[in-house]
mmCIF file of the N, C-alpha and C atoms, coordinates in Angstrom:
data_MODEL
# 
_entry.id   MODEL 
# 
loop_
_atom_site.group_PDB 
_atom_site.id 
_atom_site.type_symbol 
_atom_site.label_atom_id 
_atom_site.label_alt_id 
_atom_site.label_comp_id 
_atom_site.label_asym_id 
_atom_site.label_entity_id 
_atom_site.label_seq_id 
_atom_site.pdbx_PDB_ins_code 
_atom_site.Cartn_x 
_atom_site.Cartn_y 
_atom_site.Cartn_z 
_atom_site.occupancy 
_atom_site.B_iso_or_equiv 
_atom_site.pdbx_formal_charge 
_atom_site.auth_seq_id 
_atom_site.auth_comp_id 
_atom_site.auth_asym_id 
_atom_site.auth_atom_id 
_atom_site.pdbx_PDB_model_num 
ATOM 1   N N  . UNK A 1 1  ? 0.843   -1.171  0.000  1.00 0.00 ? 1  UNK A N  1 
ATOM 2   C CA . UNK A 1 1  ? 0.000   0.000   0.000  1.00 0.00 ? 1  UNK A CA 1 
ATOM 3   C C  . UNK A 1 1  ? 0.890   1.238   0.000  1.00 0.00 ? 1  UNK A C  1 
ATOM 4   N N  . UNK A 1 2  ? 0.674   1.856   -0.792 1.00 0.00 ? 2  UNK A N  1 
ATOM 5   C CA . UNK A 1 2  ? 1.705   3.161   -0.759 1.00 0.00 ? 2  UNK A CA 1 
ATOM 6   C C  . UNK A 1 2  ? 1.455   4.424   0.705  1.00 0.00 ? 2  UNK A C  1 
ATOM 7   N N  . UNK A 1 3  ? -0.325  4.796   0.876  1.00 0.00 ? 3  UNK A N  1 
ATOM 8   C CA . UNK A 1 3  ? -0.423  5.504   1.881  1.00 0.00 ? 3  UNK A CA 1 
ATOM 9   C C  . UNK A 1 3  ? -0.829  5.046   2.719  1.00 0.00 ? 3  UNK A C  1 
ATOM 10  N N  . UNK A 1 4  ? 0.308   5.331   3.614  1.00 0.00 ? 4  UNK A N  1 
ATOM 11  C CA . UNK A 1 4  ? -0.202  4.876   5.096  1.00 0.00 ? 4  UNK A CA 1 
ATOM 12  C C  . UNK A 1 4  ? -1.485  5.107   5.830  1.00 0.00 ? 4  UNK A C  1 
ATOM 13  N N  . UNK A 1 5  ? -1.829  6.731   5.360  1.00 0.00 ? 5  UNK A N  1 
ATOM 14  C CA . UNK A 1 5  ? -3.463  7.059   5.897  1.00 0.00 ? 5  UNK A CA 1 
ATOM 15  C C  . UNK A 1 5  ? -4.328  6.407   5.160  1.00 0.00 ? 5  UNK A C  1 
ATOM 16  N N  . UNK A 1 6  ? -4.120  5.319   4.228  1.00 0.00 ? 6  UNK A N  1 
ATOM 17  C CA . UNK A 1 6  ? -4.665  4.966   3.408  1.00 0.00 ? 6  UNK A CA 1 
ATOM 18  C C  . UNK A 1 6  ? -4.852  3.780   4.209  1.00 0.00 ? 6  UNK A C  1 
ATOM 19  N N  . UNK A 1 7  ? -4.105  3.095   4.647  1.00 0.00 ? 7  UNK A N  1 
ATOM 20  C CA . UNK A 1 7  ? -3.502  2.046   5.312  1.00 0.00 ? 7  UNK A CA 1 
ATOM 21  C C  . UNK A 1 7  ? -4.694  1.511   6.557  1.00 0.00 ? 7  UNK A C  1 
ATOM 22  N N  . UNK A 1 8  ? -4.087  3.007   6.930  1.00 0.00 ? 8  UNK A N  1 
ATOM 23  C CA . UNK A 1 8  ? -5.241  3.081   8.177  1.00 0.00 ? 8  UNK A CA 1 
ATOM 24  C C  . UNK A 1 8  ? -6.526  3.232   8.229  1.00 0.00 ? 8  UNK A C  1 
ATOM 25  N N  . UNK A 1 9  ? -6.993  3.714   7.533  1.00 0.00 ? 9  UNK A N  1 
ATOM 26  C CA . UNK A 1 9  ? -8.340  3.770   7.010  1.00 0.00 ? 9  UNK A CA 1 
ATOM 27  C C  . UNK A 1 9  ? -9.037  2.507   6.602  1.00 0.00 ? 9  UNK A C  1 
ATOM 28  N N  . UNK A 1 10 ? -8.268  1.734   5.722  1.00 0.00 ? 10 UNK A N  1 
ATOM 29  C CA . UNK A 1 10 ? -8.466  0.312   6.109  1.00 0.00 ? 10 UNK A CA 1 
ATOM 30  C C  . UNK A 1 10 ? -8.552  -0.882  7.038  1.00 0.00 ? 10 UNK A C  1 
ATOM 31  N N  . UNK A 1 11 ? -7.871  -0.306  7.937  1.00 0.00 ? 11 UNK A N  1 
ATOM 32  C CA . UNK A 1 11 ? -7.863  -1.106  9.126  1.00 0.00 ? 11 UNK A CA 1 
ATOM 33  C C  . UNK A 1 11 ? -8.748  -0.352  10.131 1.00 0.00 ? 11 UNK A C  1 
ATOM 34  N N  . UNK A 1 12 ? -9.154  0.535   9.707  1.00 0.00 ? 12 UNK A N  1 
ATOM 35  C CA . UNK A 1 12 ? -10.705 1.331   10.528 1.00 0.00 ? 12 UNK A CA 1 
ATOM 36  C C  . UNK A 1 12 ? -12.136 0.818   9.922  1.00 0.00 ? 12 UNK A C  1 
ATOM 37  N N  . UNK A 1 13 ? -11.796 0.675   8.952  1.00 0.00 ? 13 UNK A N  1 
ATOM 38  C CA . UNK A 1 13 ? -13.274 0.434   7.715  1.00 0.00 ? 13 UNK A CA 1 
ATOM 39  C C  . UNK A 1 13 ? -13.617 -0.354  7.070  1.00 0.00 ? 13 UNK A C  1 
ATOM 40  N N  . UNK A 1 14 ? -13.160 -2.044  7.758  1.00 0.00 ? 14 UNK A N  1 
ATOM 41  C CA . UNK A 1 14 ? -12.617 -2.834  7.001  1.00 0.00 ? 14 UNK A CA 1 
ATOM 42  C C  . UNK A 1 14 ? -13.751 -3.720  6.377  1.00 0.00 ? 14 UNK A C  1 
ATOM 43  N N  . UNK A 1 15 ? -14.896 -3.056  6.566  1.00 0.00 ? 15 UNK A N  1 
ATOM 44  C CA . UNK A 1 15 ? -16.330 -4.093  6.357  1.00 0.00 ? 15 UNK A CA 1 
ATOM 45  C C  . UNK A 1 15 ? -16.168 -3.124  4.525  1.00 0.00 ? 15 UNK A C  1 
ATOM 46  N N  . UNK A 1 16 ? -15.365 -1.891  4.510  1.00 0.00 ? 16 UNK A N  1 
ATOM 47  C CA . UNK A 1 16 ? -15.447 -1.426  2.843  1.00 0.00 ? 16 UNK A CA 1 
ATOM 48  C C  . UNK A 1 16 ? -14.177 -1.898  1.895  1.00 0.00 ? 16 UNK A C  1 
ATOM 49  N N  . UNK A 1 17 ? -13.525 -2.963  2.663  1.00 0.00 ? 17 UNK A N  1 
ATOM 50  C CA . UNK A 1 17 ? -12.438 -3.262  2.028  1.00 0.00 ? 17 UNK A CA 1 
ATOM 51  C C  . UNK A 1 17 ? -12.248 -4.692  2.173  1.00 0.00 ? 17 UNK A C  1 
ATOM 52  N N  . UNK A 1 18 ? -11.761 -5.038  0.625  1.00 0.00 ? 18 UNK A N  1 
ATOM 53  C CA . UNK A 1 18 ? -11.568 -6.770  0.812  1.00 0.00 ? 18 UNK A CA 1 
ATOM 54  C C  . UNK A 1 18 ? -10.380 -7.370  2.051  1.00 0.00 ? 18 UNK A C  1 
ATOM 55  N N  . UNK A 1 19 ? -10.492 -8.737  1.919  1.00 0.00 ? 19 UNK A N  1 
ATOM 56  C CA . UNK A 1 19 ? -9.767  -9.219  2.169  1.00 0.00 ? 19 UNK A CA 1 
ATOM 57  C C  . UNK A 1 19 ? -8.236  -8.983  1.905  1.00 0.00 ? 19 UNK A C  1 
ATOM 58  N N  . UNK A 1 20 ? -7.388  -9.002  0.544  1.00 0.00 ? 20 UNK A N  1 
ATOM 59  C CA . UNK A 1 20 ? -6.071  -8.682  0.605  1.00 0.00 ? 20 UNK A CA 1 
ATOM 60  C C  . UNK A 1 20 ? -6.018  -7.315  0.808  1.00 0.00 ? 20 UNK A C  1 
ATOM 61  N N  . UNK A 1 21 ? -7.391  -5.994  1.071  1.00 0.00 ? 21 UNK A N  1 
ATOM 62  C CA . UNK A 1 21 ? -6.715  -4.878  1.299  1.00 0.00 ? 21 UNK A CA 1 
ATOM 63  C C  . UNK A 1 21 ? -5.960  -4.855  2.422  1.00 0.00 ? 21 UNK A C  1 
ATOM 64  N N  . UNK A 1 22 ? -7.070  -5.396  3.295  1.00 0.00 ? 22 UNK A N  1 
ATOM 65  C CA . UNK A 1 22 ? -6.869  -5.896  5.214  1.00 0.00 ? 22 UNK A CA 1 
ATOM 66  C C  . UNK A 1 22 ? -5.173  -6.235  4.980  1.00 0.00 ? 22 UNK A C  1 
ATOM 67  N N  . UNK A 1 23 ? -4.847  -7.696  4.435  1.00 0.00 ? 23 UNK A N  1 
ATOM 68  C CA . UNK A 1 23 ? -3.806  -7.828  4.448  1.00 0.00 ? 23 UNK A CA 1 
ATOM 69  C C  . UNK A 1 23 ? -2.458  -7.087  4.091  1.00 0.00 ? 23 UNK A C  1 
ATOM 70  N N  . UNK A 1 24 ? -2.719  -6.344  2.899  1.00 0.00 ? 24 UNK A N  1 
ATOM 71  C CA . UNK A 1 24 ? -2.076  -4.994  2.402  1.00 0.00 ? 24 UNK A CA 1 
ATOM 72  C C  . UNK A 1 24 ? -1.649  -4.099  3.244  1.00 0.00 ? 24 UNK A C  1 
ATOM 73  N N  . UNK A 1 25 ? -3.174  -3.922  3.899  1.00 0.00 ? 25 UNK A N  1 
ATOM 74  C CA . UNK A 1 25 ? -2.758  -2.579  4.671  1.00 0.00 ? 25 UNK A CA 1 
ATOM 75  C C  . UNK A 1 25 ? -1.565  -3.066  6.106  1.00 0.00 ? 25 UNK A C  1 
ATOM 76  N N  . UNK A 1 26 ? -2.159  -3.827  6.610  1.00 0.00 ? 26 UNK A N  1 
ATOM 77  C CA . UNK A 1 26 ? -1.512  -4.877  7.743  1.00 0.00 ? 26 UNK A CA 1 
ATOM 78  C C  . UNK A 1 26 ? 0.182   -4.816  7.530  1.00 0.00 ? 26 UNK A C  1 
ATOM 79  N N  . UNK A 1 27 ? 0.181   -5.010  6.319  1.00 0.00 ? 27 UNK A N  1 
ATOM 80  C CA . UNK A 1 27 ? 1.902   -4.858  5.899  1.00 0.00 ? 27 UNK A CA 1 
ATOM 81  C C  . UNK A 1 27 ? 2.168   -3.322  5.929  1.00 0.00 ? 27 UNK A C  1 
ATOM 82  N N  . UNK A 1 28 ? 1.711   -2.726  5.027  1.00 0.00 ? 28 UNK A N  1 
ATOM 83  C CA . UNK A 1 28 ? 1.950   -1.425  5.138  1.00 0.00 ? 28 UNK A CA 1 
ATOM 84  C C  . UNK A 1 28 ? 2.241   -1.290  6.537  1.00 0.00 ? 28 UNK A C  1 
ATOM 85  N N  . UNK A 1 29 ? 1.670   -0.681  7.719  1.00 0.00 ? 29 UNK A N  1 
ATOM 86  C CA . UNK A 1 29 ? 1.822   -0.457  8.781  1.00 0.00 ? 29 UNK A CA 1 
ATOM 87  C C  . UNK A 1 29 ? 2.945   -0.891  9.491  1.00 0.00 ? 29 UNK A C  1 
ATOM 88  N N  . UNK A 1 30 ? 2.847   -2.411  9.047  1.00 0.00 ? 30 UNK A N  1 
ATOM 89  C CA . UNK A 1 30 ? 4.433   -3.070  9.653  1.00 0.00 ? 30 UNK A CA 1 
ATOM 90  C C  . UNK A 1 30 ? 5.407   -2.712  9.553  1.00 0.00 ? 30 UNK A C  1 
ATOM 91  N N  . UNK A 1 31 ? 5.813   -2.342  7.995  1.00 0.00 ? 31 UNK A N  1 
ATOM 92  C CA . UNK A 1 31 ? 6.609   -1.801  7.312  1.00 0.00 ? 31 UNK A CA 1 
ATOM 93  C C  . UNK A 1 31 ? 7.081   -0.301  7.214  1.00 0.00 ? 31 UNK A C  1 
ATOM 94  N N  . UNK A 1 32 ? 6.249   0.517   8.067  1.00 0.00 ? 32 UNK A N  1 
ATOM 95  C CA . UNK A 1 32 ? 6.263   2.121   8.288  1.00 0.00 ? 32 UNK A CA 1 
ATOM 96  C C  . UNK A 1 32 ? 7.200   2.366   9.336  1.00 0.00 ? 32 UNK A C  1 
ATOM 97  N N  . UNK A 1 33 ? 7.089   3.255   9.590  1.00 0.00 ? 33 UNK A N  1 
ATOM 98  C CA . UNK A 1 33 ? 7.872   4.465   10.153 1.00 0.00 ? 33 UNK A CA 1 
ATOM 99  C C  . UNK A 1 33 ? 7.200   4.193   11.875 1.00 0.00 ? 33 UNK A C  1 
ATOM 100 N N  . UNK A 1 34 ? 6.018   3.881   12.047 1.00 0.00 ? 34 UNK A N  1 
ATOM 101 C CA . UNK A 1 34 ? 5.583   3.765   13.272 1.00 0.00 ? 34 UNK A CA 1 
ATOM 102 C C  . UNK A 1 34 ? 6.038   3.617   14.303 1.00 0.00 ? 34 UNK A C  1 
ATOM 103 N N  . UNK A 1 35 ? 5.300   4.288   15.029 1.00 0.00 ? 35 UNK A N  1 
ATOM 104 C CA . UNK A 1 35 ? 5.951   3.699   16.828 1.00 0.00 ? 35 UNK A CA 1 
ATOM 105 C C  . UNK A 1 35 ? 5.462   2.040   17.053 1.00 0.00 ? 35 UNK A C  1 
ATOM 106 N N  . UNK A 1 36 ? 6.573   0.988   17.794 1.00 0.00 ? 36 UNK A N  1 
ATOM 107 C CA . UNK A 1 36 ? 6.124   0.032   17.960 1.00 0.00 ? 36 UNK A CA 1 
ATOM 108 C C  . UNK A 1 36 ? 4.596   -0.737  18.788 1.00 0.00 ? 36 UNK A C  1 
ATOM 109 N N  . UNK A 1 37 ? 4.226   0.838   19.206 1.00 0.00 ? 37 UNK A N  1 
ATOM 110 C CA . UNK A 1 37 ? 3.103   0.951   19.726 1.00 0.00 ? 37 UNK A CA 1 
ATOM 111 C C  . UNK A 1 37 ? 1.929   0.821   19.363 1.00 0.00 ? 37 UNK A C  1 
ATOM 112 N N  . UNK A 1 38 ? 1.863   1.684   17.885 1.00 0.00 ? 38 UNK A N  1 
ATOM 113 C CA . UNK A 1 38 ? 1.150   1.340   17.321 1.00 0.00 ? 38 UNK A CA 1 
ATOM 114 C C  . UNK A 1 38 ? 0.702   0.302   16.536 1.00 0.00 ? 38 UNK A C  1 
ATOM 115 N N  . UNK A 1 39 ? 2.235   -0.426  15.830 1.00 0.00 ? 39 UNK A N  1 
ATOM 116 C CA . UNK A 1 39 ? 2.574   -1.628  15.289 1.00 0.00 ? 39 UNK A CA 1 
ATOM 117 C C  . UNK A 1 39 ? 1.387   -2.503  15.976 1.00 0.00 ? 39 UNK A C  1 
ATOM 118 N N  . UNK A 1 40 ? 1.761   -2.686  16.886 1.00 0.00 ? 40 UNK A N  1 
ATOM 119 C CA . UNK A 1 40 ? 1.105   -3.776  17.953 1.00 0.00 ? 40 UNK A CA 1 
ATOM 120 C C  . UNK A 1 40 ? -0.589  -3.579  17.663 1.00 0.00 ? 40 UNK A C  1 
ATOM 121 N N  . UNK A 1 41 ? -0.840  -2.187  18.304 1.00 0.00 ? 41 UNK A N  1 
ATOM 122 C CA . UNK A 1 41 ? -2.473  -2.060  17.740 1.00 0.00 ? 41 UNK A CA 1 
ATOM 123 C C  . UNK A 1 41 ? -2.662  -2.637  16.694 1.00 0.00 ? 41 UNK A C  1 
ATOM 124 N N  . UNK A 1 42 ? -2.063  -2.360  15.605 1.00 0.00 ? 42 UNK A N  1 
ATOM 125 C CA . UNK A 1 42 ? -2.893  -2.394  14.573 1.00 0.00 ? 42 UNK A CA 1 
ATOM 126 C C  . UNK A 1 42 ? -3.113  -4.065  14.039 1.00 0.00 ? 42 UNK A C  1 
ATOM 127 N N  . UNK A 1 43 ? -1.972  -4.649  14.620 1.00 0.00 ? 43 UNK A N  1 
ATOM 128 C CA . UNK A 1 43 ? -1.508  -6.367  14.775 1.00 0.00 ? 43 UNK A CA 1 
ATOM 129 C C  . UNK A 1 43 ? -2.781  -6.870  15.082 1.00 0.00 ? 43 UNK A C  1 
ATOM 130 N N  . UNK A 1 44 ? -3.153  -6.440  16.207 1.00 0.00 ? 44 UNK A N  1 
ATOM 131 C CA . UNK A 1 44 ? -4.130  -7.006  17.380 1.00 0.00 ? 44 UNK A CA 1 
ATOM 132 C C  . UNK A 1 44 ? -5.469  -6.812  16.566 1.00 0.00 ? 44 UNK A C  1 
ATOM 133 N N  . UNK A 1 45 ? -5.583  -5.559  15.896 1.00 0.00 ? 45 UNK A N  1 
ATOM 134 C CA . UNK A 1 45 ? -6.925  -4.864  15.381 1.00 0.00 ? 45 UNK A CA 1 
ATOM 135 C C  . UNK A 1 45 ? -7.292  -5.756  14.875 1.00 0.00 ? 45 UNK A C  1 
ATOM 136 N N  . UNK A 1 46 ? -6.199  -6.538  13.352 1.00 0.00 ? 46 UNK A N  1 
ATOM 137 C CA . UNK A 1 46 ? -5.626  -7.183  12.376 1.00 0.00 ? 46 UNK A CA 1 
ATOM 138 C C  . UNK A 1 46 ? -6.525  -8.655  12.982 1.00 0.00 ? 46 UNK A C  1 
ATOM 139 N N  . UNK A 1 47 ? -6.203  -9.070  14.061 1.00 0.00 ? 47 UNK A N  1 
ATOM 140 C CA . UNK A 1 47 ? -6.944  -10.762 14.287 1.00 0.00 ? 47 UNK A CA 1 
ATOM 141 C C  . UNK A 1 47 ? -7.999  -9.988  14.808 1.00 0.00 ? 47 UNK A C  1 
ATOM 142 N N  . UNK A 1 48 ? -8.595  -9.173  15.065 1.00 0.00 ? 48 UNK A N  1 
ATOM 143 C CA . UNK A 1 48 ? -10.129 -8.720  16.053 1.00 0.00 ? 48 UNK A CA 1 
ATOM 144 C C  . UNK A 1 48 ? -10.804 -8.609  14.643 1.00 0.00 ? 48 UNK A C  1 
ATOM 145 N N  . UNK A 1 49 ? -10.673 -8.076  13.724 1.00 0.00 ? 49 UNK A N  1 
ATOM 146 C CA . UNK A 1 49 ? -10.906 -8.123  12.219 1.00 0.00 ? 49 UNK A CA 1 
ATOM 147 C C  . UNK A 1 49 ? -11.771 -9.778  11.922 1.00 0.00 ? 49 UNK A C  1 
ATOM 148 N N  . UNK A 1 50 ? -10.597 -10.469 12.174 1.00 0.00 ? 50 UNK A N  1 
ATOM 149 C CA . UNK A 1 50 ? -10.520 -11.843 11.127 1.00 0.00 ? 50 UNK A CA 1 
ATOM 150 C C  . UNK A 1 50 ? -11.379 -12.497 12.251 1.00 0.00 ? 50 UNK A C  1 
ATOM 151 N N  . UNK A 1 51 ? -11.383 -12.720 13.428 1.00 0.00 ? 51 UNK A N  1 
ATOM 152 C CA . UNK A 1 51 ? -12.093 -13.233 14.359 1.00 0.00 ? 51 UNK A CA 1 
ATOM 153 C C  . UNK A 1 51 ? -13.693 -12.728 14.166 1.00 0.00 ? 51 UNK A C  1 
ATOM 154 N N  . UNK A 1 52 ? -13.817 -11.500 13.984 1.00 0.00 ? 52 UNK A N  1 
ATOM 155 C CA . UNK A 1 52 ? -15.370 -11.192 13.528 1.00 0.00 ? 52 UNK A CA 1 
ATOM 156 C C  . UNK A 1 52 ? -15.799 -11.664 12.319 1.00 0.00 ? 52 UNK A C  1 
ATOM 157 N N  . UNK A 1 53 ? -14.581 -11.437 11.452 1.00 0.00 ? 53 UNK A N  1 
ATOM 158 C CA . UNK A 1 53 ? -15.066 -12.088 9.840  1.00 0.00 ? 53 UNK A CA 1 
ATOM 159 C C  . UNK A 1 53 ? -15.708 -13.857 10.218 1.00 0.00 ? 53 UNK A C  1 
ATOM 160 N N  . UNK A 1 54 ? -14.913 -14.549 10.793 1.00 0.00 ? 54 UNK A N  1 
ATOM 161 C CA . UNK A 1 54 ? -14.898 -15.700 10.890 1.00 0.00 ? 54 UNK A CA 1 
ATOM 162 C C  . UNK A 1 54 ? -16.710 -16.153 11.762 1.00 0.00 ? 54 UNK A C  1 
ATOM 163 N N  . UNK A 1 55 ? -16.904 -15.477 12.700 1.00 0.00 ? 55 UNK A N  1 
ATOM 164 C CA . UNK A 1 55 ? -17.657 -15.445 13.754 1.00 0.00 ? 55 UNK A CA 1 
ATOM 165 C C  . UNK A 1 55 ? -18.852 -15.523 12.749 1.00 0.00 ? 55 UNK A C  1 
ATOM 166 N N  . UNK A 1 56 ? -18.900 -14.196 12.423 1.00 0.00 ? 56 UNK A N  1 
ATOM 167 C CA . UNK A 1 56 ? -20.285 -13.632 11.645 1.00 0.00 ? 56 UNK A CA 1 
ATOM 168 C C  . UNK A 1 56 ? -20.309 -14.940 10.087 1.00 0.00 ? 56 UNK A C  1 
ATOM 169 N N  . UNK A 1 57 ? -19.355 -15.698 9.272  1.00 0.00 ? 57 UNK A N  1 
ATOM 170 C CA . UNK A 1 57 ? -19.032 -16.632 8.679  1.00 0.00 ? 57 UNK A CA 1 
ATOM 171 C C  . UNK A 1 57 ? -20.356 -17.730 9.015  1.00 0.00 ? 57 UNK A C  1 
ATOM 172 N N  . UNK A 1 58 ? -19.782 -18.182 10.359 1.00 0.00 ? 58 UNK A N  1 
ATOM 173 C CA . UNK A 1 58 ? -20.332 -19.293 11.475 1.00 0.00 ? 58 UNK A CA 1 
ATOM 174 C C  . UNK A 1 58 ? -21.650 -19.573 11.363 1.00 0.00 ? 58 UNK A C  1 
ATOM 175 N N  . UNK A 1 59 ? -22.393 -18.245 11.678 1.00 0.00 ? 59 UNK A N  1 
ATOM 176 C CA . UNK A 1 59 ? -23.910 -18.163 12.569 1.00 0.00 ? 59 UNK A CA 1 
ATOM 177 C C  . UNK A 1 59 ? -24.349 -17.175 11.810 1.00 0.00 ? 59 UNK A C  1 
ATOM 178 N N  . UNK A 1 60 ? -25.874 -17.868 11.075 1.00 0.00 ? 60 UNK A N  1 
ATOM 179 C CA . UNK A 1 60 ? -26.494 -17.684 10.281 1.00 0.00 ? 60 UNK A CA 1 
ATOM 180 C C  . UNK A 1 60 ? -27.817 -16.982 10.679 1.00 0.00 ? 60 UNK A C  1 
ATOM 181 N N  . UNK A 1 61 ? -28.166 -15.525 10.459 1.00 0.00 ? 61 UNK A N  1 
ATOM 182 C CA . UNK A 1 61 ? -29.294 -14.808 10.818 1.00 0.00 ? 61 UNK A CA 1 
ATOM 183 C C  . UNK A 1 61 ? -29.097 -14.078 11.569 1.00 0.00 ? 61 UNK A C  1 
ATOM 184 N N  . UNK A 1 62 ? -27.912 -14.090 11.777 1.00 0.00 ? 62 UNK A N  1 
ATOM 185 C CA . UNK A 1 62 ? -27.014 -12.765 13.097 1.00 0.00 ? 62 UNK A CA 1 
ATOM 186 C C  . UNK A 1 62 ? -26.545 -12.124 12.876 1.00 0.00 ? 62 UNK A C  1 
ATOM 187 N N  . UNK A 1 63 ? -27.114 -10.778 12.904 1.00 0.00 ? 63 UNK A N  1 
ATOM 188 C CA . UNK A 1 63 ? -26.660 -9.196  12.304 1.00 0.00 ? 63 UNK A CA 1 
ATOM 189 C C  . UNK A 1 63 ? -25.134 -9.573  13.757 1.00 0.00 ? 63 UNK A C  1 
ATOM 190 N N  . UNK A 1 64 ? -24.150 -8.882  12.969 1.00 0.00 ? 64 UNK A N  1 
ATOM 191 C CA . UNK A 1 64 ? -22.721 -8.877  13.513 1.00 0.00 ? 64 UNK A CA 1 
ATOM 192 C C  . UNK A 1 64 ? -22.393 -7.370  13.378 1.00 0.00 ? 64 UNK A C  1 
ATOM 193 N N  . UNK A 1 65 ? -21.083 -7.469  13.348 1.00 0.00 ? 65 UNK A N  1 
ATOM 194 C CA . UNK A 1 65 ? -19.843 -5.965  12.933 1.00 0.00 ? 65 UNK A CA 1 
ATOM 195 C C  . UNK A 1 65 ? -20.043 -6.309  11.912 1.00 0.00 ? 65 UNK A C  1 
ATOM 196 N N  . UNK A 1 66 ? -20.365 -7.197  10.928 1.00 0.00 ? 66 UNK A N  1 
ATOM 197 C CA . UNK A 1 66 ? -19.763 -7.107  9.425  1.00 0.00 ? 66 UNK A CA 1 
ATOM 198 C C  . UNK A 1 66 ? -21.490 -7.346  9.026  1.00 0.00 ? 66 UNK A C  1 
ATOM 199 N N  . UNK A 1 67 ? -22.389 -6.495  9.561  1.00 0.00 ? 67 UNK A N  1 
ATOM 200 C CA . UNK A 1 67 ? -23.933 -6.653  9.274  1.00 0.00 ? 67 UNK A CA 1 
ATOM 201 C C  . UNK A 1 67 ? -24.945 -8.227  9.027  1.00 0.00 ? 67 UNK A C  1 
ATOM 202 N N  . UNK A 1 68 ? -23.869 -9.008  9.590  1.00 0.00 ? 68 UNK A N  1 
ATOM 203 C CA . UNK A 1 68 ? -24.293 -10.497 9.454  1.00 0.00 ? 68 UNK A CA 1 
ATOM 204 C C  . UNK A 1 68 ? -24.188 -10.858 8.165  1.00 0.00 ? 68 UNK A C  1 
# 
């Protein structure tokens, strides 16, 4: 991903962005300038993401984070 605010925005909004953006952006961030502080957030965000994707996946008729 070239912009990082770009980056981030993806990892804020991620129900408007596919799958390899998530992953894209995920690198991007890694790969920045960041404080290791944030690194970490955005790591963590990164499986809280995939854990809802997966969840809402599961169980059928259940409005979720990702609108069921």
């Amino acid at each position: 991903m070239k912009d990082l605010h770009r980056a981030v925005d993806v990892m804020h909004h991620p129900y408007q962005y596919s799958d390899l953006d998530l992953e894209q952006a995920l690198e991007a961030i890694q790969g920045s300038r960041l404080k290791p502080f944030y690194k970490e957030y955005y790591k963590r965000l990164y499986k809280r993401i995939l854990q809802c994707k997966a969840k809402n996946e599961d169980v059928e008729e259940k409005i979720g984070y990702f609108g069921g």
